[in-house]
N, C-alpha and C positions, 0 to 999 in steps of 0.2 A: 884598712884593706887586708884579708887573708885573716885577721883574729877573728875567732870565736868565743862566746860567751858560752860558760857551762849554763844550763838548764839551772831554777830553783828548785832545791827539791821540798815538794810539799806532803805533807802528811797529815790524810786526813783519819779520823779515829770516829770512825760509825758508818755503816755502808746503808742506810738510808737513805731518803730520799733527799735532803739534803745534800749528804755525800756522797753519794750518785753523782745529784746532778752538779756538785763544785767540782768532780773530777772527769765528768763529760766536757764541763766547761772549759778548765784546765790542762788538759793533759799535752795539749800541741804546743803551753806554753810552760811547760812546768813538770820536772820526771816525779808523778804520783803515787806515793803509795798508801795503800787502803788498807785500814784493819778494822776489822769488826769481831765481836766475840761468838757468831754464825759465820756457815759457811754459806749462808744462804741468804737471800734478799728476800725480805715476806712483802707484800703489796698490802701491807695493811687498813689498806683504805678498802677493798676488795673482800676484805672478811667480813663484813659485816653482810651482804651479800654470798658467802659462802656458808654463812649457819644455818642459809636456809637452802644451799643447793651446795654441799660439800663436795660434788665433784668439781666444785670450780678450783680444789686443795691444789692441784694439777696445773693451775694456769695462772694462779696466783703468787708460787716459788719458782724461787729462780737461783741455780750456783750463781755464786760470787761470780767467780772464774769463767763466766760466759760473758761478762761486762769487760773490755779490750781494754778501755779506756786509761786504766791504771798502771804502771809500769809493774807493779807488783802488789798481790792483795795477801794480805796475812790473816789468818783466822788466829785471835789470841786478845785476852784481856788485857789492857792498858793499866800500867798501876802506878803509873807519873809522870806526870809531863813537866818538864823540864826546859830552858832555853837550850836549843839546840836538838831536840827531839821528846823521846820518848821511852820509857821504861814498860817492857811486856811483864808478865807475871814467872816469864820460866826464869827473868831477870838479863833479857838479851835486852842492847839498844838501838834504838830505831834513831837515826839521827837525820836531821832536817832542816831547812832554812825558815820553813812556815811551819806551822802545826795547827788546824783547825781542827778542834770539836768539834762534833756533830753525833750527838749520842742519843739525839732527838728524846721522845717521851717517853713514859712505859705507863703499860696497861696491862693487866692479865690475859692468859693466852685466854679465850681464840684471836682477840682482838690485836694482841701483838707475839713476836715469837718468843717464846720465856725459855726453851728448851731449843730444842731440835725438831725437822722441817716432819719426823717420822711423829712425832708427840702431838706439834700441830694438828696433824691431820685425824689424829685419835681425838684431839681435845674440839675439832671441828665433826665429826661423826658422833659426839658424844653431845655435844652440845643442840646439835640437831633433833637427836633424839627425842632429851629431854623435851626441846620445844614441840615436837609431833605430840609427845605424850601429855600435855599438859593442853588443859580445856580453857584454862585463866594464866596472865601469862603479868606480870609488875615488872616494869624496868624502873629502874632506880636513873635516872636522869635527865632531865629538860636542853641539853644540849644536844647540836648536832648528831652524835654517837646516840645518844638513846632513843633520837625522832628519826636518824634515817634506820634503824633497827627494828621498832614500831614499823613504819612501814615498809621494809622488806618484810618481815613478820605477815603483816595483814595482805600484803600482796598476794605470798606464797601460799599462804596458808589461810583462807579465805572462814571466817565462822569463830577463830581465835579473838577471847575477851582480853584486848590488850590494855592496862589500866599505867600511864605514865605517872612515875612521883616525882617530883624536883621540890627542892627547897624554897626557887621560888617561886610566886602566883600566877608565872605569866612564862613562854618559852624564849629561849635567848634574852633575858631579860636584857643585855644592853643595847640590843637591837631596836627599831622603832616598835610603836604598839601595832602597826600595821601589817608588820609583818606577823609578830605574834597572833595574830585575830587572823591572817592568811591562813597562817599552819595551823593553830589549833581548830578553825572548821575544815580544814581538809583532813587532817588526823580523823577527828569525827565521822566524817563518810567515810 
């Protein structure tokens, strides 16, 4: 009766949607703090939808510092994790009871943010472009990213020759044949 337990303090290192959402989850149990090397959250899922209508650039970024959730959010590169925290690049320490990664994947901008939210938004007007100006259009991929791309492409832009390559014969290959024989006659219409 009358003790208190301090809070764990957790440290998460990628402000993704991952670490987003462990720090939405956590924060009432645990004082969080959030570092990413952006000061910005991209909705990466949302871009590929954006190379064909880049004023979605607008609704797709979001500051850091707009998500409550985190007791504190640090814009800075991680250069070690260590038991007990973590090492930034200017060499200060972040020090912790938990520390989760969460650095999630990378892909080249438009599709994830490589730069800054202003570069984004050039590398999504630019890439728009390109595809308005082009009559034949190759995506290099059979998975999800190159089939919902394909058709945002064929959506927006109705008369574009979209020609899909993958490595292999069939799409999502580890998926059933059923499915594959689904998407590839609806890619076809």
């Amino acid at each position: 009766k009358g003790t208190h337990m301090a809070k764990k303090r957790l440290l998460i290192i990628g402000a993704g949607y991952a670490g987003l959402g462990l720090a939405k989850a956590m924060h009432k149990l645990c004082e969080v703090t959030l570092v990413d090397r952006h000061a910005d959250f991209f909705d990466n899922v949302a871009s590929i939808r954006a190379i064909v209508d880049p004023s979605l650039a607008g609704q797709i970024i979001f500051p850091l510092q707009r998500f409550r959730f985190a007791r504190r959010i640090i814009q800075g590169d991680v250069t070690e994790v260590a038991p007990g925290g973590a090492v930034l690049a200017d060499g200060s320490r972040l020090e912790a009871d938990i520390v989760v990664v969460a650095t999630g994947s990378g892909y080249n901008s438009p599709f994830k943010l490589s730069g800054d939210s202003a570069t984004l938004r050039q590398d999504l007007l630019r890439v728009n472009a390109e595809v308005q100006a082009a009559g034949k259009l190759a995506i290099v991929g059979g998975g999800a990213v190159g089939i919902e791309l394909a058709g945002e492409i064929a959506a927006a832009m109705p008369g574009k020759s979209i020609t899909l390559i993958a490595a292999d014969s069939r799409l999502f290959p580890t998926y059933p044949q059923k499915l594959h024989d689904r998407l590839a006659a609806e890619l076809k219409d």
